[in-house]
N, CA, C and O atoms as a GROMACS GRO file, in nm:
protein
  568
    1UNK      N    1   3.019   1.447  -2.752
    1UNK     CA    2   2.933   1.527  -2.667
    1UNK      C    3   2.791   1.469  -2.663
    1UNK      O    4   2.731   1.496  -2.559
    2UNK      N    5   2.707   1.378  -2.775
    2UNK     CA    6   2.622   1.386  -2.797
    2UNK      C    7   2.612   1.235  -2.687
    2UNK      O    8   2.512   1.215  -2.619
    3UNK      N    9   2.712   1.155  -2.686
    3UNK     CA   10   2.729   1.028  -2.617
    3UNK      C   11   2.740   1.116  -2.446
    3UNK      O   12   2.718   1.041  -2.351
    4UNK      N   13   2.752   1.172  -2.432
    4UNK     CA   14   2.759   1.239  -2.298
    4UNK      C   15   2.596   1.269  -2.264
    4UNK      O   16   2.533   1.178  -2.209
    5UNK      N   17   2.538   1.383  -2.293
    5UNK     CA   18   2.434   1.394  -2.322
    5UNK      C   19   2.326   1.311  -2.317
    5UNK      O   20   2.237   1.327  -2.234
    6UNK      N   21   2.327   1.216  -2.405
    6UNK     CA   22   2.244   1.074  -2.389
    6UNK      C   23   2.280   1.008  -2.273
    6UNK      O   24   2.193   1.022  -2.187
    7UNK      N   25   2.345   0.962  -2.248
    7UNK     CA   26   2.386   0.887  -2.104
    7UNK      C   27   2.341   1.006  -1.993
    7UNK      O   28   2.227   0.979  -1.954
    8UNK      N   29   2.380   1.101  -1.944
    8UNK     CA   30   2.300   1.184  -1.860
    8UNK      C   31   2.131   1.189  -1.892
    8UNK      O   32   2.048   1.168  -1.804
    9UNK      N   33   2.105   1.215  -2.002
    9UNK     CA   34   1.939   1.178  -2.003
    9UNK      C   35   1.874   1.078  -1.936
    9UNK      O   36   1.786   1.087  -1.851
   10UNK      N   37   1.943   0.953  -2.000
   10UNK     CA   38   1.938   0.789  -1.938
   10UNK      C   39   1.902   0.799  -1.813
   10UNK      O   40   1.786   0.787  -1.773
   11UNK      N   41   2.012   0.823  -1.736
   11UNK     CA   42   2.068   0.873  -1.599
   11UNK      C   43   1.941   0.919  -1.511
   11UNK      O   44   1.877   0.858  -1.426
   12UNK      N   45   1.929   1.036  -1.557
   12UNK     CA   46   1.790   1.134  -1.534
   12UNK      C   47   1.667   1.073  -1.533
   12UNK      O   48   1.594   1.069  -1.434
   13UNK      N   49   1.642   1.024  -1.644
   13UNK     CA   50   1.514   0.911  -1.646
   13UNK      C   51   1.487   0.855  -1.527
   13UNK      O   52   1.402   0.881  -1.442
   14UNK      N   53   1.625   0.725  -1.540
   14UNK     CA   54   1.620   0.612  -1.454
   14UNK      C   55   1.610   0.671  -1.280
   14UNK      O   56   1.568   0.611  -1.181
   15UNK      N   57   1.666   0.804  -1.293
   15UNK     CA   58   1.665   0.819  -1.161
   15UNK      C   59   1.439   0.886  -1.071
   15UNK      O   60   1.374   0.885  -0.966
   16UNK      N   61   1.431   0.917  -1.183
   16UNK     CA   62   1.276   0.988  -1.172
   16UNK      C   63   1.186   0.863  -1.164
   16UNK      O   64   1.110   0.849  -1.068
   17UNK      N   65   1.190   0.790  -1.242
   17UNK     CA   66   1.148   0.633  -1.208
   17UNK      C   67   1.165   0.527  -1.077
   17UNK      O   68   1.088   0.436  -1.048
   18UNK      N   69   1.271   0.561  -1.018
   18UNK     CA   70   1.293   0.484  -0.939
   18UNK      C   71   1.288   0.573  -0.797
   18UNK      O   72   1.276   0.522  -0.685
   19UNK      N   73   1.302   0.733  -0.826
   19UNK     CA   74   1.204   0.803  -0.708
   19UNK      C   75   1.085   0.785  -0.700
   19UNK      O   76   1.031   0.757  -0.593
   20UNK      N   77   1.016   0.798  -0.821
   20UNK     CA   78   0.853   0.779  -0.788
   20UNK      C   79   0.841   0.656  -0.712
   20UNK      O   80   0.816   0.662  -0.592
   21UNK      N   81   0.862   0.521  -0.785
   21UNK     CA   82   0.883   0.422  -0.702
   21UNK      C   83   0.910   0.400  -0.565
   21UNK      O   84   0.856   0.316  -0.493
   22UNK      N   85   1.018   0.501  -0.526
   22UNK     CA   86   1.078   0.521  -0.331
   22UNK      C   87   0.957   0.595  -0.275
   22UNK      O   88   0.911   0.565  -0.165
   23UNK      N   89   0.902   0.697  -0.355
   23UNK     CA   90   0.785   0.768  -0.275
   23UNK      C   91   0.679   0.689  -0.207
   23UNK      O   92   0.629   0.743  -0.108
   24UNK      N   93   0.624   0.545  -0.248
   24UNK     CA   94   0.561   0.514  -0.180
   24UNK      C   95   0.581   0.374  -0.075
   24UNK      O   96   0.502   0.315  -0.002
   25UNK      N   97   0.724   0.356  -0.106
   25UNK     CA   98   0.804   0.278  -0.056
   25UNK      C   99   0.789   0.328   0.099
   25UNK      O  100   0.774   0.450   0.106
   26UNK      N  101   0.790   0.257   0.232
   26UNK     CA  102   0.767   0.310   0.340
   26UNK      C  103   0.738   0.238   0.458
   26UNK      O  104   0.718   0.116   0.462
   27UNK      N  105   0.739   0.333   0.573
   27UNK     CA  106   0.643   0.255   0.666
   27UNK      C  107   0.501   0.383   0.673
   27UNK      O  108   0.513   0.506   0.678
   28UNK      N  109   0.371   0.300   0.672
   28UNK     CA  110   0.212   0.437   0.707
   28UNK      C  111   0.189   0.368   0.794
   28UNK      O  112   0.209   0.248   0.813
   29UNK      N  113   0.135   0.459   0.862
   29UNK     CA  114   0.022   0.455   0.973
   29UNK      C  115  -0.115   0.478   0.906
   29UNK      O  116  -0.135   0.572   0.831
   30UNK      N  117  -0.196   0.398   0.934
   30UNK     CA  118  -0.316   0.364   0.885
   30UNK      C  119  -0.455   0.413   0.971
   30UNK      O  120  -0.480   0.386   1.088
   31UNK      N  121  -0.508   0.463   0.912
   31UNK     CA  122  -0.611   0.601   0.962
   31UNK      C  123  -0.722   0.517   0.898
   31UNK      O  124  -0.738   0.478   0.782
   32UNK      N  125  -0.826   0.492   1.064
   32UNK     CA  126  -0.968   0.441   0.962
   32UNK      C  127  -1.066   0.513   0.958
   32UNK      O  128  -1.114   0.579   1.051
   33UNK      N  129  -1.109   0.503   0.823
   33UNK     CA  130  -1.181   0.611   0.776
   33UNK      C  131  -1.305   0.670   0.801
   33UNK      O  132  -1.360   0.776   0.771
   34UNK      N  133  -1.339   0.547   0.881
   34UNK     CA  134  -1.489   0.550   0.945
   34UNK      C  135  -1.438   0.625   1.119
   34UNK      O  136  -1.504   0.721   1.158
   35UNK      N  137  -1.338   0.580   1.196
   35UNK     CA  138  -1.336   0.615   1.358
   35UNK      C  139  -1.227   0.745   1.336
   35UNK      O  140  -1.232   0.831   1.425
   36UNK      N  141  -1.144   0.764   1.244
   36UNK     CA  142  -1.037   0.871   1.258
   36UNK      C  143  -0.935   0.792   1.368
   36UNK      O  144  -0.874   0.877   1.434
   37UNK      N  145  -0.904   0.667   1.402
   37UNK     CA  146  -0.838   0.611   1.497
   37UNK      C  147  -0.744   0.550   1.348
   37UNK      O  148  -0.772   0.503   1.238
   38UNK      N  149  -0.603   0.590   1.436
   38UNK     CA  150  -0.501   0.511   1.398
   38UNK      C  151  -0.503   0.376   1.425
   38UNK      O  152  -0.516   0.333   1.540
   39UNK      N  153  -0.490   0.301   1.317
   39UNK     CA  154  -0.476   0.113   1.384
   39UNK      C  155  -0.397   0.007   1.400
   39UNK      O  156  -0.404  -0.095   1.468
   40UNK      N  157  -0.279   0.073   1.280
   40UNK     CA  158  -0.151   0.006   1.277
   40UNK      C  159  -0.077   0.058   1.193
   40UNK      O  160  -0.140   0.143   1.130
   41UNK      N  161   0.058   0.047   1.150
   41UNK     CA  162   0.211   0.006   1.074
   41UNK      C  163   0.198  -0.070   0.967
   41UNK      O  164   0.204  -0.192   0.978
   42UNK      N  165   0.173   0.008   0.814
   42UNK     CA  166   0.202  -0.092   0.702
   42UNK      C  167   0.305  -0.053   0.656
   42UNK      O  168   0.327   0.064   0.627
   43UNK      N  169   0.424  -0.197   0.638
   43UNK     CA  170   0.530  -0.122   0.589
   43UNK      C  171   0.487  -0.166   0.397
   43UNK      O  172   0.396  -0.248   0.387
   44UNK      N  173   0.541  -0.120   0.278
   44UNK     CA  174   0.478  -0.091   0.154
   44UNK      C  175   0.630  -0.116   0.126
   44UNK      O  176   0.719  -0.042   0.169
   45UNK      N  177   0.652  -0.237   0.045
   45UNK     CA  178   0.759  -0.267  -0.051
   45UNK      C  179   0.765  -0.275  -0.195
   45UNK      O  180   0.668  -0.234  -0.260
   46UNK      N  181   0.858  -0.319  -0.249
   46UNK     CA  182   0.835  -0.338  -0.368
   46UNK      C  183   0.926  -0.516  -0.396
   46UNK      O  184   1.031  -0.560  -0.350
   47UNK      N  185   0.839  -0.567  -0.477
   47UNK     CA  186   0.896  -0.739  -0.502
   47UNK      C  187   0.865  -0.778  -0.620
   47UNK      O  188   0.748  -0.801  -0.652
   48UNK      N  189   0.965  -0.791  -0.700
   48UNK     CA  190   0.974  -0.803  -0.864
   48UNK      C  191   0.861  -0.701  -0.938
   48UNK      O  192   0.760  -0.727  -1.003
   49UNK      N  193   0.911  -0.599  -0.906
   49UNK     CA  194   0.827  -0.479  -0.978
   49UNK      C  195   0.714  -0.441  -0.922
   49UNK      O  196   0.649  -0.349  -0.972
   50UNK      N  197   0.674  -0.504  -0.815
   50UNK     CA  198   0.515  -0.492  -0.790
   50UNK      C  199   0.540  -0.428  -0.644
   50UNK      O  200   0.646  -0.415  -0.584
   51UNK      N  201   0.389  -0.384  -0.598
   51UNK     CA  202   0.421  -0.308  -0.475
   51UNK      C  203   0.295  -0.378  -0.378
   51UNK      O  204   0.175  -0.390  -0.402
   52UNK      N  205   0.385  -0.419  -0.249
   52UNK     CA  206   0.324  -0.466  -0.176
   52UNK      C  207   0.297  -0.434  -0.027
   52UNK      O  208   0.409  -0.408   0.016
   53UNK      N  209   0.213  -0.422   0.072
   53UNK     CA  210   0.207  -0.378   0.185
   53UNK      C  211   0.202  -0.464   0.286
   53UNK      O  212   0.141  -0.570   0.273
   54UNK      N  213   0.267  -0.431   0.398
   54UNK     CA  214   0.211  -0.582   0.536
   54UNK      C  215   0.242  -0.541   0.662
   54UNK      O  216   0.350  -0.495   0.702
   55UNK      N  217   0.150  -0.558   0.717
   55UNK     CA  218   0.093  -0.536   0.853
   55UNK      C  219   0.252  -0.554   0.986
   55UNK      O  220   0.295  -0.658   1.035
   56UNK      N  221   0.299  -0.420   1.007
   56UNK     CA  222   0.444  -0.445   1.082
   56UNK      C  223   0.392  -0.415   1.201
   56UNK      O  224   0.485  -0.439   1.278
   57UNK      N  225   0.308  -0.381   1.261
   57UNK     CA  226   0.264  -0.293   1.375
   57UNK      C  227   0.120  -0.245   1.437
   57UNK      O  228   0.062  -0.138   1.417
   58UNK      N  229   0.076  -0.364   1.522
   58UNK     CA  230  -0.063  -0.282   1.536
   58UNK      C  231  -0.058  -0.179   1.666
   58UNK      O  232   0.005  -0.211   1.766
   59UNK      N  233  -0.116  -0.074   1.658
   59UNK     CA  234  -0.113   0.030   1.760
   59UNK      C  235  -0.184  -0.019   1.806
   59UNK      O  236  -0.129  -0.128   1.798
   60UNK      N  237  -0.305  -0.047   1.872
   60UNK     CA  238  -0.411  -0.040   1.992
   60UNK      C  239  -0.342  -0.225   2.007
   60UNK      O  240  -0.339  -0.314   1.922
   61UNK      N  241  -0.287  -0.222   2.178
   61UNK     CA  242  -0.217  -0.301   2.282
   61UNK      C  243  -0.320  -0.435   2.258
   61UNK      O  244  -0.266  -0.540   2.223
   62UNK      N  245  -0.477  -0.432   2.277
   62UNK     CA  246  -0.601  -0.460   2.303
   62UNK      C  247  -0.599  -0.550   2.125
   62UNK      O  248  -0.677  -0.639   2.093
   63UNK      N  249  -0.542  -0.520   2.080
   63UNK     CA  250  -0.532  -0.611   1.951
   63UNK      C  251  -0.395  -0.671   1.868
   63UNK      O  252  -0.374  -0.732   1.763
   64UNK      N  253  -0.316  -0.616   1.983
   64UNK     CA  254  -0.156  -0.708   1.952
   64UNK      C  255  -0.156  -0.834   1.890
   64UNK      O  256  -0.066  -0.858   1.809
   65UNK      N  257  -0.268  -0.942   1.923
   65UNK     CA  258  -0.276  -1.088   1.877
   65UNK      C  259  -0.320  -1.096   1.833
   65UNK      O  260  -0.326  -1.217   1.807
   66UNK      N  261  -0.436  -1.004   1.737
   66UNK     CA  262  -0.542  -1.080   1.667
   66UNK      C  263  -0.521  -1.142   1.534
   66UNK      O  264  -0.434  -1.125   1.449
   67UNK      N  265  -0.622  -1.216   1.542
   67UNK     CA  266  -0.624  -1.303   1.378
   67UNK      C  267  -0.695  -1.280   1.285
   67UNK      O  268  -0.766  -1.193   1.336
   68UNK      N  269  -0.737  -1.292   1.170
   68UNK     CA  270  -0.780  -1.287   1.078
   68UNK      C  271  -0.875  -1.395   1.044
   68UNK      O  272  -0.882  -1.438   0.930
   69UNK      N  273  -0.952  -1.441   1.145
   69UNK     CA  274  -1.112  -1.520   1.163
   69UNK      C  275  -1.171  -1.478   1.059
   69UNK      O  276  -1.287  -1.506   1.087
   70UNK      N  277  -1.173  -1.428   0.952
   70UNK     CA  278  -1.304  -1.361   0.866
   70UNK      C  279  -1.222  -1.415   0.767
   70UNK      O  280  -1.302  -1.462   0.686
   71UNK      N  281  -1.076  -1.440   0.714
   71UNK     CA  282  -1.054  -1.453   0.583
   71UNK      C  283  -1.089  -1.554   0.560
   71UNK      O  284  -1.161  -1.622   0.632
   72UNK      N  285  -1.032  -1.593   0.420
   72UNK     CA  286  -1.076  -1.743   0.339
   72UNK      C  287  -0.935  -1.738   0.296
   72UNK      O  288  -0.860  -1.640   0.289
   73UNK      N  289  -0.913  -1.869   0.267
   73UNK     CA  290  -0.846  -1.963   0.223
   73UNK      C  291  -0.699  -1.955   0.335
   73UNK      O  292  -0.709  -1.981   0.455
   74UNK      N  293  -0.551  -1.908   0.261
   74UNK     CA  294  -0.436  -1.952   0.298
   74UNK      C  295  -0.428  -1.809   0.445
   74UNK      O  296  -0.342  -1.796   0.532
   75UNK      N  297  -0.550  -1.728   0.417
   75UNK     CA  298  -0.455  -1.618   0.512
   75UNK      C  299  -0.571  -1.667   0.634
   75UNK      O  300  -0.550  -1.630   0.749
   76UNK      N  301  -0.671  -1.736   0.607
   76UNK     CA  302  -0.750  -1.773   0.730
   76UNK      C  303  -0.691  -1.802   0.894
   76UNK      O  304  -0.629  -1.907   0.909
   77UNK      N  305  -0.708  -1.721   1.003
   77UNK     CA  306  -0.679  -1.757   1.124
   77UNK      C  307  -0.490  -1.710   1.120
   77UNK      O  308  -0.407  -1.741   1.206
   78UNK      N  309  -0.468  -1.642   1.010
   78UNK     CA  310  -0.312  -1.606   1.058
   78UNK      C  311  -0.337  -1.482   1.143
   78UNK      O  312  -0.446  -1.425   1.151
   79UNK      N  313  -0.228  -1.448   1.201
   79UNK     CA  314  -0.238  -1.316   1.248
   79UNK      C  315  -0.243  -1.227   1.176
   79UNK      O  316  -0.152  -1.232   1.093
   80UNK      N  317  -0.312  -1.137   1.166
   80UNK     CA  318  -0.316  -1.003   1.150
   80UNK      C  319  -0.165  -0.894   1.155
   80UNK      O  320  -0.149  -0.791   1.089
   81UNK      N  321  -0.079  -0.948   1.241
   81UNK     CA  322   0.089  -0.886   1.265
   81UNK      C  323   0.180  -0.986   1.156
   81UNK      O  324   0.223  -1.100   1.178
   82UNK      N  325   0.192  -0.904   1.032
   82UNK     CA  326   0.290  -0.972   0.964
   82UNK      C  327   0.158  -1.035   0.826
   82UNK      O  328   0.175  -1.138   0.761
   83UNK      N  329   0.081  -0.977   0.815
   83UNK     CA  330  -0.011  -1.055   0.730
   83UNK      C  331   0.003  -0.942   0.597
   83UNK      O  332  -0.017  -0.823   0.620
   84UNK      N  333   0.030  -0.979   0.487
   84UNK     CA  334   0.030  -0.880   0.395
   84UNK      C  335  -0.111  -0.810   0.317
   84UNK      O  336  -0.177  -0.892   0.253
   85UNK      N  337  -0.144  -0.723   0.317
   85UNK     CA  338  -0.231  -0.683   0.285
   85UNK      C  339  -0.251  -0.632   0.140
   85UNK      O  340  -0.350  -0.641   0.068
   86UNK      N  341  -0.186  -0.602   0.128
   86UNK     CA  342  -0.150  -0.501  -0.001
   86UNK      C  343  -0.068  -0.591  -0.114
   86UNK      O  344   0.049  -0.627  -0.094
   87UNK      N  345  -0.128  -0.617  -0.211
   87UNK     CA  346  -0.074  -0.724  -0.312
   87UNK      C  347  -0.076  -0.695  -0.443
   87UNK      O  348  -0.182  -0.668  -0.500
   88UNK      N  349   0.057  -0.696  -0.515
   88UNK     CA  350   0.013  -0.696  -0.652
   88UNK      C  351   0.012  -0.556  -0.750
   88UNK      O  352   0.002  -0.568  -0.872
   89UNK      N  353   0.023  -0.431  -0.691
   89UNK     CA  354  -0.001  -0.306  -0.720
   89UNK      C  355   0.080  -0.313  -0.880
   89UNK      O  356   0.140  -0.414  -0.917
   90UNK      N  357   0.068  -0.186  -0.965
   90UNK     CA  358   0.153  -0.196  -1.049
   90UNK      C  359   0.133  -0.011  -1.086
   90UNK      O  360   0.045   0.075  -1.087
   91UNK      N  361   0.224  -0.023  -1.104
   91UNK     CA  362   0.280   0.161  -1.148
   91UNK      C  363   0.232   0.173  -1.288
   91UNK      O  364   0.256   0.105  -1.388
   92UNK      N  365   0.138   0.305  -1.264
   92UNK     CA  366   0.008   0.361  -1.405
   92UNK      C  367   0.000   0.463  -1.330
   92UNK      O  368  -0.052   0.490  -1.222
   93UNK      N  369   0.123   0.565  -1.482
   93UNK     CA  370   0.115   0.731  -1.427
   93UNK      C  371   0.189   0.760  -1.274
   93UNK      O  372   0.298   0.744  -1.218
   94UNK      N  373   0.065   0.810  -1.250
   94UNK     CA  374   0.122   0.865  -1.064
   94UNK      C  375   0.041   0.789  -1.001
   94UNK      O  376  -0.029   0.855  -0.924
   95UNK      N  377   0.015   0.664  -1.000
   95UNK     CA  378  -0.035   0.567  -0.901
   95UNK      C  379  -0.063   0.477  -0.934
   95UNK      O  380  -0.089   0.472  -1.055
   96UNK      N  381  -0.078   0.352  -0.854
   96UNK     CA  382  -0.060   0.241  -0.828
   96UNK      C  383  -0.193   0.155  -0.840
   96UNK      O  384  -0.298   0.166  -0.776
   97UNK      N  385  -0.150   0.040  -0.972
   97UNK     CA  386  -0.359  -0.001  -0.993
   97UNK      C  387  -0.339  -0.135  -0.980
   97UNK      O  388  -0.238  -0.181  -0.926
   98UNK      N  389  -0.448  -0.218  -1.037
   98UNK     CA  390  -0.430  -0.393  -1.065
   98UNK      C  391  -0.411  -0.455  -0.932
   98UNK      O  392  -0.405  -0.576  -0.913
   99UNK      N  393  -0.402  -0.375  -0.852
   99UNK     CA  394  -0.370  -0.514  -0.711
   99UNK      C  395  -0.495  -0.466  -0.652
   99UNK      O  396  -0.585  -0.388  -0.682
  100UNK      N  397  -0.460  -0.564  -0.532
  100UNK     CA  398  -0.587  -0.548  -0.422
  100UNK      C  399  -0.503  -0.538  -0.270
  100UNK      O  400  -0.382  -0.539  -0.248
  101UNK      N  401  -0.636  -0.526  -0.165
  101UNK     CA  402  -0.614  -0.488  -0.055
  101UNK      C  403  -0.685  -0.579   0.025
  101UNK      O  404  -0.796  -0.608  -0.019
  102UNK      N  405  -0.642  -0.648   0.162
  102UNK     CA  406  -0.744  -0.722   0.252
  102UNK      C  407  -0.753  -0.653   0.307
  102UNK      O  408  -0.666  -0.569   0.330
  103UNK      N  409  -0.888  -0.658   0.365
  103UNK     CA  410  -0.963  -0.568   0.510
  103UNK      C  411  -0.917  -0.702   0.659
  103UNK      O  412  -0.996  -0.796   0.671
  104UNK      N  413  -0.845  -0.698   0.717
  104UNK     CA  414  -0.835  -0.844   0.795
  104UNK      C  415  -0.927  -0.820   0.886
  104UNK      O  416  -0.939  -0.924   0.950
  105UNK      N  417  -1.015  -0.721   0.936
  105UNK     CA  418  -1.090  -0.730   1.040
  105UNK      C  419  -1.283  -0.789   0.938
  105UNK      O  420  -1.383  -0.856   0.967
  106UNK      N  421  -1.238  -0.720   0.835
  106UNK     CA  422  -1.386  -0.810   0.751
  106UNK      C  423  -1.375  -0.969   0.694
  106UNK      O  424  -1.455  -1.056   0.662
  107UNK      N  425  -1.205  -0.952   0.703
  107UNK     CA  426  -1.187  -1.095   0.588
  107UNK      C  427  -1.276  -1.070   0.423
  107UNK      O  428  -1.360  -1.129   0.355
  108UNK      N  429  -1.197  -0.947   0.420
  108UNK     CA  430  -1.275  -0.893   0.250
  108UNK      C  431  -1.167  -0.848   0.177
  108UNK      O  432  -1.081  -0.765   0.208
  109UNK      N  433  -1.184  -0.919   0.066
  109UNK     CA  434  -1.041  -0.818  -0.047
  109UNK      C  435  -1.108  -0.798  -0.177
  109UNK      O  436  -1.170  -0.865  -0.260
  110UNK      N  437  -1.052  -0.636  -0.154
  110UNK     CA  438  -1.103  -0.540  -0.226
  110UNK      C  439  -0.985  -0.476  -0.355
  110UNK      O  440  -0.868  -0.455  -0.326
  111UNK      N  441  -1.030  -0.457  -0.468
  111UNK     CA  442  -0.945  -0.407  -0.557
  111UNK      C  443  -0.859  -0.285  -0.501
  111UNK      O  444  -0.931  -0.228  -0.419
  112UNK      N  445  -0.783  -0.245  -0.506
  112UNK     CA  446  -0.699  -0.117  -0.511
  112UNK      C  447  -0.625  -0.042  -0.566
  112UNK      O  448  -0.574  -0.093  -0.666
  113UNK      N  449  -0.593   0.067  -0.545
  113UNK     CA  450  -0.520   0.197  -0.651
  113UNK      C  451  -0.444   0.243  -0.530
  113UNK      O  452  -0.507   0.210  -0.429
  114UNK      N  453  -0.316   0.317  -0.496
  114UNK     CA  454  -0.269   0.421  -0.409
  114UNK      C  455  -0.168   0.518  -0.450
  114UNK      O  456  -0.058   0.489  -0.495
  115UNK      N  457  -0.215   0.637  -0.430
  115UNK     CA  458  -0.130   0.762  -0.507
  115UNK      C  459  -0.082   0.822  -0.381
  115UNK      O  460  -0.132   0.817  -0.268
  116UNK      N  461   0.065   0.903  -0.437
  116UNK     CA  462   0.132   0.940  -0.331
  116UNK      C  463   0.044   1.117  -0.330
  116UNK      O  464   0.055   1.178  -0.437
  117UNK      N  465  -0.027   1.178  -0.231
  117UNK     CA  466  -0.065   1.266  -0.210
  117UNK      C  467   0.033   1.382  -0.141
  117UNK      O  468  -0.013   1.423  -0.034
  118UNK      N  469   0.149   1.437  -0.177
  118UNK     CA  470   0.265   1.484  -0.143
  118UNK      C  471   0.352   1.396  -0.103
  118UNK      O  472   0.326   1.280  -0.135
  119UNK      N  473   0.476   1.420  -0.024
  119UNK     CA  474   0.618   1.312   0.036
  119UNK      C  475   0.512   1.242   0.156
  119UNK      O  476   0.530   1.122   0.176
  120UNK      N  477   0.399   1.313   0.239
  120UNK     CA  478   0.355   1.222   0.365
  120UNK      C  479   0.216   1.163   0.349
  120UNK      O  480   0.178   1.076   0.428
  121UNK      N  481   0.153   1.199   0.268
  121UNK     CA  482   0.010   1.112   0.265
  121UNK      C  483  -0.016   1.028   0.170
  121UNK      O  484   0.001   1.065   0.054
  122UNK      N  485  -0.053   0.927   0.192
  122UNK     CA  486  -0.078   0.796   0.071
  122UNK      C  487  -0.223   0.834   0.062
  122UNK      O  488  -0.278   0.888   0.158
  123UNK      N  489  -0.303   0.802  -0.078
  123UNK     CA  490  -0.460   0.775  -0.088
  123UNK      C  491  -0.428   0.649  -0.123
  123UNK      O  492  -0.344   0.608  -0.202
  124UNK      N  493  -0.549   0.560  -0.017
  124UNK     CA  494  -0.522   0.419  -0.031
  124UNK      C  495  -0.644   0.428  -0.048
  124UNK      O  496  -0.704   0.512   0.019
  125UNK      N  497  -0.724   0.337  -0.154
  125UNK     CA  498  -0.858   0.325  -0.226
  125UNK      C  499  -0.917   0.191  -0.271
  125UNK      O  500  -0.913   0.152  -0.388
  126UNK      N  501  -0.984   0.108  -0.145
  126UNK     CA  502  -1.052   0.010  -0.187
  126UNK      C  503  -1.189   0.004  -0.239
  126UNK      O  504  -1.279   0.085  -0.215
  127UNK      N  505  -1.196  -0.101  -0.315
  127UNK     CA  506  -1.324  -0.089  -0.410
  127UNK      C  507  -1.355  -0.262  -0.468
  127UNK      O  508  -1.284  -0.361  -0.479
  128UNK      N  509  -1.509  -0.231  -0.497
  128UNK     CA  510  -1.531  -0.388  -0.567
  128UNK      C  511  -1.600  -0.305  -0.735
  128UNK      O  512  -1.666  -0.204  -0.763
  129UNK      N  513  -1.550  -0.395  -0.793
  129UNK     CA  514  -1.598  -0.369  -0.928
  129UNK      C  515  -1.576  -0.215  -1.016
  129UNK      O  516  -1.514  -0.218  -1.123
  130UNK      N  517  -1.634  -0.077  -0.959
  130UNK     CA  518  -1.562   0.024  -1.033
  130UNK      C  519  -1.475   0.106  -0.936
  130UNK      O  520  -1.523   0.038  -0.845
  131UNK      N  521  -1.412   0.169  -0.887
  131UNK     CA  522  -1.333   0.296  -0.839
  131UNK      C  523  -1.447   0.378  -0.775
  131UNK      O  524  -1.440   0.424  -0.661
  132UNK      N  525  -1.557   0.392  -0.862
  132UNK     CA  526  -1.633   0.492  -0.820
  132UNK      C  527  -1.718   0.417  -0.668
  132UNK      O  528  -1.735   0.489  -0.570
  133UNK      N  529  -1.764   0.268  -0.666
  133UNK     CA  530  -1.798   0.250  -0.565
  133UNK      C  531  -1.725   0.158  -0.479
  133UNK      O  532  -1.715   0.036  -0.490
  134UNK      N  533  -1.652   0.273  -0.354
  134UNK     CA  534  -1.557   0.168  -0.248
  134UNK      C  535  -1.510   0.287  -0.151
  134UNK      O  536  -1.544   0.402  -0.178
  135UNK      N  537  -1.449   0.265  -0.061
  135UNK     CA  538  -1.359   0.382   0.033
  135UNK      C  539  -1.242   0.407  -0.025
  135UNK      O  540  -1.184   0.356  -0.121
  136UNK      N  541  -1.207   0.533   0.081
  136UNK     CA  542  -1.074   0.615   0.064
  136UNK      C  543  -1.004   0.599   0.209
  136UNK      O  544  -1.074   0.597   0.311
  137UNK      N  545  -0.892   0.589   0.214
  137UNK     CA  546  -0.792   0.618   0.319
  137UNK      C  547  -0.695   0.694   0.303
  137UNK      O  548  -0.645   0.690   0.191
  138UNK      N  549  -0.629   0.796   0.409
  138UNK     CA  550  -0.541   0.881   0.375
  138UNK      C  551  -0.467   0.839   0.506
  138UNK      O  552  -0.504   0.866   0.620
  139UNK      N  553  -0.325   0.747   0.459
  139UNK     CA  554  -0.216   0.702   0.549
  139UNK      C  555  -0.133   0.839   0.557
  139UNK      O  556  -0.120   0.925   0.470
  140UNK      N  557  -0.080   0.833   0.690
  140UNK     CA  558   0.061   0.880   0.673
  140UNK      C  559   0.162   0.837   0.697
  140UNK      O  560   0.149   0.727   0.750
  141UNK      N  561   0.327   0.885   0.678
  141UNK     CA  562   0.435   0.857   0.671
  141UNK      C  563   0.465   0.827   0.793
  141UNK      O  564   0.428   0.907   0.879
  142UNK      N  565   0.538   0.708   0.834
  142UNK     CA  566   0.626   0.738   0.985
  142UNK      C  567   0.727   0.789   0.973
  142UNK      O  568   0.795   0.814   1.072
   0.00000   0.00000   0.00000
């Protein structure tokens, strides 16, 4: 009984772990924080443990092609459609720390954190140096 027991615990665990994990697994729509205008489709994966985001969809027609003129180095002049943004994350508690985020319209990358704020809103939180000084974004679910 006690071999029963333990294996259902196991079970239980592994399964609460790998929901939290699906929760932020997704496709968001990306809300900027400064216009309240939607701007695009990040879909948010996960790749050898880590959680990553990339640009599937820009909404406004008027920026279907654009590039990423502002970055440096390998992401310089790629498009913006298909450019990953979101790199590196790692699961601490109920959200997501250690990675960073590109801005592709500044060509700026900024540290990041993102917590699932119920099943539909992400807090996506870029920052340089502490948490306390950087923005907030609140994605939602498609």
């Amino acid at each position: 009984m006690k071999k029963y027991f333990l294996t259902f615990v196991m079970v239980a665990v592994a399964g609460i772990f790998s929901a939290a994990a699906q929760g932020v697994i997704g496709k968001w729509k990306t809300i900027d924080d400064e216009t309240g205008e939607a701007k695009s489709i990040v879909e948010i994966y996960e790749q050898n443990g880590k959680i990553y985001g990339k640009v599937v969809e820009i909404l406004n027609p008027a920026k279907k092609n654009a590039k990423c003129t502002k970055c440096e180095g390998s992401d310089k002049d790629k498009p913006i459609l298909g450019l990953v943004i979101i790199r590196g994350l790692e699961k601490d508690g109920d959200e997501y720390t250690d990675g960073d985020i590109l801005d592709p319209n500044k060509g700026k990358l900024y540290s990041c954190t993102i917590k699932l704020e119920g099943k539909d809103k992400l807090n996506v939180r870029g920052y340089l140096g502490f948490s306390l000084l950087g923005r907030s974004q609140t994605w939602t679910r498609v």
